[in-house]
NUSEKE-997559 format. One record per atom (N, C-alpha, C): residue in three letters; x, y, z. Coordinates in steps of 0.001 Angstrom, whole numbers, plus 500000, padded with zeros to 6 digits. Example, Ala and Ser with C-alpha at 12.3 -4.5 7.8 and 13.67 -1.06 7.14 Angstrom:
2
ALA513190494310507800 ALA512300495500507800 ALA513200496700507800 SER512850497750507080 SER513670498940507140 SER512900500030507870 
REM end
This chain:
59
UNK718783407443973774 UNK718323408153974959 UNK719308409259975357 UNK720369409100975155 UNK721355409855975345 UNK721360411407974366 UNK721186411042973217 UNK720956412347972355 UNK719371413019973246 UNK718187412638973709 UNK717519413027974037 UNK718125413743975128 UNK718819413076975693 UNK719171414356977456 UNK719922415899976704 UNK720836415025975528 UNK721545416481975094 UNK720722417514974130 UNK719750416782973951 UNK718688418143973520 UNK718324419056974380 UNK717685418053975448 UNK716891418663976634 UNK718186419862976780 UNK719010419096977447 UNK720256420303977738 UNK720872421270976901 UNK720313421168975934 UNK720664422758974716 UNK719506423605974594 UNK718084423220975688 UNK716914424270975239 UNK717229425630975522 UNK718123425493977187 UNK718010426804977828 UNK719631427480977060 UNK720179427338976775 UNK721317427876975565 UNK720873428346974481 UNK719776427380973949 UNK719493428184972654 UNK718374429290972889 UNK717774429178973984 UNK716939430198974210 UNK717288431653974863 UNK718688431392975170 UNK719586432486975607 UNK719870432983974152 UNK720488432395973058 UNK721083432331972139 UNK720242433172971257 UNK718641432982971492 UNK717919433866970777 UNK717339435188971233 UNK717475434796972516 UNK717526436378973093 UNK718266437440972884 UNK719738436950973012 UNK720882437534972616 UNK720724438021971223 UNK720314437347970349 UNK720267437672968840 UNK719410438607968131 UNK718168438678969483 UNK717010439766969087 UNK717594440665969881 UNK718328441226970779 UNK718542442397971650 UNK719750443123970667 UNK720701441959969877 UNK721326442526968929 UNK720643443072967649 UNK719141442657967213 UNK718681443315966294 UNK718475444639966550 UNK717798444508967923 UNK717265445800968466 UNK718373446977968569 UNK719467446336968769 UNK720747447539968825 UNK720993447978967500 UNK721024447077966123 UNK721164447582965292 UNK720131448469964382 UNK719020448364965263 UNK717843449427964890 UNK717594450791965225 UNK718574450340966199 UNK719117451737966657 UNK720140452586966958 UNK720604451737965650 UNK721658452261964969 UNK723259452193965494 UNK723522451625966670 UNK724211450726967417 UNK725116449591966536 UNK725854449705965686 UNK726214448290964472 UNK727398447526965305 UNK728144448263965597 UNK729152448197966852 UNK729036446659968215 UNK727916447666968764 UNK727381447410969610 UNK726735445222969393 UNK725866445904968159 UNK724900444602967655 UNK726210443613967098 UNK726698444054966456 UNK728012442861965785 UNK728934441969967098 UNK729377442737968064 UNK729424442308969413 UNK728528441197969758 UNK727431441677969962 UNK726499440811970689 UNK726493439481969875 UNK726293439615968685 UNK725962438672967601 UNK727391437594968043 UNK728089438441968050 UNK729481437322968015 UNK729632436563969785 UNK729269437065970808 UNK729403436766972154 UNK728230436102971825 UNK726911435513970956 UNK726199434940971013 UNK726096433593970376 UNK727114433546969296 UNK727527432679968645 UNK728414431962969396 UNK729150432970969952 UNK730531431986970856 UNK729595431079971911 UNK729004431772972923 UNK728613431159973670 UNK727643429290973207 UNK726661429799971974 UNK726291428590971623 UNK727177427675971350 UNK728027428001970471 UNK729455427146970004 UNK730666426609971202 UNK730605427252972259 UNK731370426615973618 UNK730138425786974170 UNK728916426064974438 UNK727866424871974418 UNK727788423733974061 UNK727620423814972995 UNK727605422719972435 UNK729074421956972483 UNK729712422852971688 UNK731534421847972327 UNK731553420855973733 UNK731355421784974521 UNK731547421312975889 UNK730630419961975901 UNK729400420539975760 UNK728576419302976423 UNK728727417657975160 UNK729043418199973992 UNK729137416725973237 UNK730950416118973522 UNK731543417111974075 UNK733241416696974549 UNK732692415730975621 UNK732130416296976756 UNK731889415704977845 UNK731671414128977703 UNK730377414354976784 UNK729014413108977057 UNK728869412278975861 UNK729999412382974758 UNK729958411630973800 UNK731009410872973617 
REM end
């Protein structure tokens, strides 16, 4: 039951996570590589301190 709450609690992260990842496509479509490689990486971090945190916490 416990892995179930920590799903629930990674929907709205990963759905940030993919937002972030399409707004970085979109930068690199427009020609932005800079810009998109940034994002890509502040998007990764953020999932990856996510998840850290919440299985440090609750496991």
């Amino acid at each position: 039951m416990k892995w179930i709450a920590l799903l629930v609690q990674m929907l709205l992260p990963v759905g940030v996570f993919i937002y972030t990842i399409n707004f970085g496509r979109w930068m690199r479509s427009r020609n932005i590589k800079a810009g998109a490689y940034v994002t890509y990486a502040i998007a990764v971090m953020a999932l990856g301190l996510t998840f850290w945190v919440l299985l440090h916490n609750n496991v």
